[in-house]
C-alpha positions as CSV (number, residue, x, y, z in Angstrom):
1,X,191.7,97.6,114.6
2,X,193.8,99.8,112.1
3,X,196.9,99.6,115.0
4,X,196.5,95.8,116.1
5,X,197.0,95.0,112.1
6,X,199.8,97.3,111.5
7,X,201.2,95.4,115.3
8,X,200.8,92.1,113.7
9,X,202.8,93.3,110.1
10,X,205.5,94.6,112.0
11,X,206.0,91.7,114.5
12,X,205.8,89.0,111.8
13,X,208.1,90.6,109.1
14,X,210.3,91.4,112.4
15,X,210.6,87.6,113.1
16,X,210.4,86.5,109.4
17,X,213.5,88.0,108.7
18,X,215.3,86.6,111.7
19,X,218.4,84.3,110.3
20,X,217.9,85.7,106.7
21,X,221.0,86.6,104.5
22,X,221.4,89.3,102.0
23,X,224.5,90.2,100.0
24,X,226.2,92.2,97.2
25,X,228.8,90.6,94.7
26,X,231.0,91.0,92.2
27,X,233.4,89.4,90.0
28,X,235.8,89.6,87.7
29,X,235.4,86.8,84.9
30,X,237.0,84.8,82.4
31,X,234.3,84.3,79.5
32,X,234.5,82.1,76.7
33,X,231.4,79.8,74.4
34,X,231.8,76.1,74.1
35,X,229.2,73.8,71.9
36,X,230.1,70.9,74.3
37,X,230.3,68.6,71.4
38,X,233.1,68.3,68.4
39,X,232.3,70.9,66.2
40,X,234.0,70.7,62.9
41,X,234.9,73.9,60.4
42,X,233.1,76.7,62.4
43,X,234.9,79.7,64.7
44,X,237.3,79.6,68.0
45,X,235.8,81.3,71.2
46,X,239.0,82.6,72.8
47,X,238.7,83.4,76.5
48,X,238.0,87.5,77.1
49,X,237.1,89.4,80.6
50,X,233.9,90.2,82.1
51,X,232.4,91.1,85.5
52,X,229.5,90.0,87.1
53,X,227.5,91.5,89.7
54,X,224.8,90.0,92.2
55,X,222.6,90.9,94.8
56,X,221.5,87.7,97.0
57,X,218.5,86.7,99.7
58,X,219.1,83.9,101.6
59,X,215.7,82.2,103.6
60,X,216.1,81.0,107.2
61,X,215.0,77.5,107.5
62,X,215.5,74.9,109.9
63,X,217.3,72.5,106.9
64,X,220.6,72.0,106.3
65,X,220.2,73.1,103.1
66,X,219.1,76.4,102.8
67,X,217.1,78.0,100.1
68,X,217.2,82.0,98.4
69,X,217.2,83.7,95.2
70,X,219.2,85.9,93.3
71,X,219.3,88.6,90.5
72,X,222.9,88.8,88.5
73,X,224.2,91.5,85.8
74,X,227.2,90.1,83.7
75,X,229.1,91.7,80.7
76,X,231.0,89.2,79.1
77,X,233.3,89.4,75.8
78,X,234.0,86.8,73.6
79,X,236.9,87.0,70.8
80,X,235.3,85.5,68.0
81,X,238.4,83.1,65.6
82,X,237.1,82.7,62.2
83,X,238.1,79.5,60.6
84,X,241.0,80.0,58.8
85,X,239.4,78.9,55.0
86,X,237.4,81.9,55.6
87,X,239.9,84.5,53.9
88,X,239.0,88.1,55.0
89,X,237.2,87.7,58.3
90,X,239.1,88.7,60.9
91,X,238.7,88.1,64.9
92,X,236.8,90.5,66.8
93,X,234.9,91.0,70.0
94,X,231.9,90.3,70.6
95,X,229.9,92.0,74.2
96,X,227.1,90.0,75.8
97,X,224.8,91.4,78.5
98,X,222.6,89.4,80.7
99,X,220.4,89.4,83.7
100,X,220.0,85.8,85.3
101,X,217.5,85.7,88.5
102,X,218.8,82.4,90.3
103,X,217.2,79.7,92.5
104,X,220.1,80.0,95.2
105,X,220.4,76.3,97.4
106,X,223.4,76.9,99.5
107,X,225.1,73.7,101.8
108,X,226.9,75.0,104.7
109,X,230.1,73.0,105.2
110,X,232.6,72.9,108.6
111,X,234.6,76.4,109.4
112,X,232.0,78.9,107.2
113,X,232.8,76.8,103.9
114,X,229.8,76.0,102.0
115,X,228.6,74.8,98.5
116,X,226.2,76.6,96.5
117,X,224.5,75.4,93.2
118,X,221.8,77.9,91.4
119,X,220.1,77.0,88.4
120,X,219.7,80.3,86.1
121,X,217.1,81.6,84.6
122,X,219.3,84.3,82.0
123,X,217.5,86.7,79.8
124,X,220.0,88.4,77.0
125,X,220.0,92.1,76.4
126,X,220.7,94.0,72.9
127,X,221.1,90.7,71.0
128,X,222.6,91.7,67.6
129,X,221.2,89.2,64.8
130,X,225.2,89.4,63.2
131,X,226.4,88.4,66.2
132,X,228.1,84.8,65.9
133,X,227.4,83.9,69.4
134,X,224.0,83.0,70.1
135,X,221.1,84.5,72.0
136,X,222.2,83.3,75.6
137,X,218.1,83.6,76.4
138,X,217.6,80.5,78.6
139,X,218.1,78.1,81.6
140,X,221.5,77.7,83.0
141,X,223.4,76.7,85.9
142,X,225.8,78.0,88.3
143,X,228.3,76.3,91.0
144,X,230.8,77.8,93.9
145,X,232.7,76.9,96.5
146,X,233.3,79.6,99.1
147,X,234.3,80.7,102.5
148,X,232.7,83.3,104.9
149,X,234.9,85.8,107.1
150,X,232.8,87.2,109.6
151,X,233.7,91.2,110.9
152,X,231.3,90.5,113.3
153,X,228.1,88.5,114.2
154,X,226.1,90.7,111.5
155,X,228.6,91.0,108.6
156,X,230.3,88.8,106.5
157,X,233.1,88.9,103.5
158,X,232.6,85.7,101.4
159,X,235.2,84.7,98.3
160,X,234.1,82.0,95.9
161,X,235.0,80.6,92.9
162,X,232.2,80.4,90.6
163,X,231.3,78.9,87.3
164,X,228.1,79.9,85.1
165,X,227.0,78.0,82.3
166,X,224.2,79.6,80.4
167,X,222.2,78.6,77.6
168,X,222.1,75.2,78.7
169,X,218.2,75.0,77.5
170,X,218.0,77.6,74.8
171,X,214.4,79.2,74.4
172,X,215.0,79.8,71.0
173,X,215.1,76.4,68.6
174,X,218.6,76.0,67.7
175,X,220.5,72.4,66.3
176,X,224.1,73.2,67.7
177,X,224.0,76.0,70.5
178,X,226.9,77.7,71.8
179,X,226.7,77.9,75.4
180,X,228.5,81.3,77.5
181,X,230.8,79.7,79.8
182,X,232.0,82.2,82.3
183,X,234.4,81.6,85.5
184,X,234.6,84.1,88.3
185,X,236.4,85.0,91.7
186,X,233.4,85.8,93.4
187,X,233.9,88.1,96.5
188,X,230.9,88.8,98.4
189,X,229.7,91.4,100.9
190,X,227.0,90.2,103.3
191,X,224.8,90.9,106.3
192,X,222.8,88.8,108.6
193,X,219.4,89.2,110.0
């Protein structure tokens, strides 16, 4: 009984996994906080660099569309302009670090190109209670474009252009939130089971 169980486990994970996708990323970023309204008398964000990193599982599926998840680090820096009535505050950094899991839906286009769009679910690590950007804690959303190069029928180099806006639904109760905007070159290692 014991070995016709442990028969079954194998051959069904076997064949689940058939047509699945996993990869590694990472990306260099441009990272900068927006309100996405007119905001009148408070800081600047000026645009600092970042990476990213993710680690992706695609599902197999007989849609066009097909479905994963995924789990991203990113460091980001923000240079934080004070207004300039605000005599002797100065600009400085300012380092966020978040982990998003993602709800990856991926639409293969014609010659390996493809759209992907993954809403985030970002938690913010070490989040200082001086810090002028806000706790990026939230849902958010991500877009690419990209292109596979296959080395062979297994494995795969992908480059993307990506865009991550976080903080898009703040857990926390805020009036005015300042939303992490982050843009990446995305370049993507992948293999195919």
């Amino acid at each position: 009984m014991k070995k016709a169980f442990l028969l079954l486990v194998i051959s069904s994970s076997s064949i689940i996994t058939i047509g699945q996708e996993i990869s590694f990323s990472i990306a260099p970023t441009l990272n900068s906080g927006f309100h996405f309204r007119f905001v009148y008398g408070g800081p600047n964000y000026a645009t600092k660099t970042g990476f990213s990193t993710t680690l992706d599982y695609t599902f197999a599926n007989q849609n066009r569309i097909k479905f994963g998840m995924g789990f991203t680090y990113q460091l980001s820096r923000v240079e934080v302009q004070p207004p300039t009535y605000l005599i002797g505050r100065f600009p400085h950094n300012e380092t966020i670090n978040l982990i998003s899991a993602s709800f990856k839906s991926t639409l293969p286009l014609k010659n390996n190109k493809y759209l992907s769009f993954d809403p985030l679910l970002t938690f913010q690590l070490k989040s200082k209670t001086q810090q002028s950007v806000d706790d990026q804690t939230g849902l958010g959303l991500s877009f690419a474009f990209g292109k596979k190069f296959f080395m062979n029928k297994k494995v795969f180099l992908a480059i993307e252009p990506r865009i991550w806006v976080h903080h898009i639904i703040p857990f926390i109760d805020q009036n005015l939130p300042l939303r992490l905007t982050s843009l990446g070159l995305n370049m993507k290692l992948g293999f195919l089971y």
